[in-house]
N, C-alpha and C positions, 0 to 999 in steps of 0.2 A: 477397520484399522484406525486406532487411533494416532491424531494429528500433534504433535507439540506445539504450543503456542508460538507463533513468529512475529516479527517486525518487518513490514513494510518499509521498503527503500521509496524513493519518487522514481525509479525506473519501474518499478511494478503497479505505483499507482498510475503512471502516466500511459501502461499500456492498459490498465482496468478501465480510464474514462474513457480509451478508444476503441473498448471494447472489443481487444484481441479473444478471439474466441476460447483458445486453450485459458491463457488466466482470469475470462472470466467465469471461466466452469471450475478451475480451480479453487477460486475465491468463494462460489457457489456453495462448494464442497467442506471447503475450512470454515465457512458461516453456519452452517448448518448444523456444526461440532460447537464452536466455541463464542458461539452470536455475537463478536463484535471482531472488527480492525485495528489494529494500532498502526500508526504510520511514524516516519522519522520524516521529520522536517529541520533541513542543517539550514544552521543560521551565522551568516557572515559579516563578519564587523568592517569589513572593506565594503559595503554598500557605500554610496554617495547621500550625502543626505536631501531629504528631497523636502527642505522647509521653508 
């Protein structure tokens, strides 16, 4: 079955580097289809500046 290409939230990357079992056999699975990741990284103009 084929997979649609997806974007990655930081909620799914942040349970892939704690290696939750179910999404990392997921990831496993959509790697195997479409051999790369895309992730979203949100960027916020309220940081402090740290200079």
């Amino acid at each position: 079955m084929s997979q649609a290409a997806a974007l990655l939230d930081t909620d799914i990357l942040s349970e892939l580097l704690k290696q939750h079992p179910q999404v990392t056999h997921r990831t496993r699975v959509y790697l195997a289809e479409h051999n790369r990741l895309a992730f979203c990284l949100p960027i916020f103009n309220g940081f402090p500046s740290w200079s």
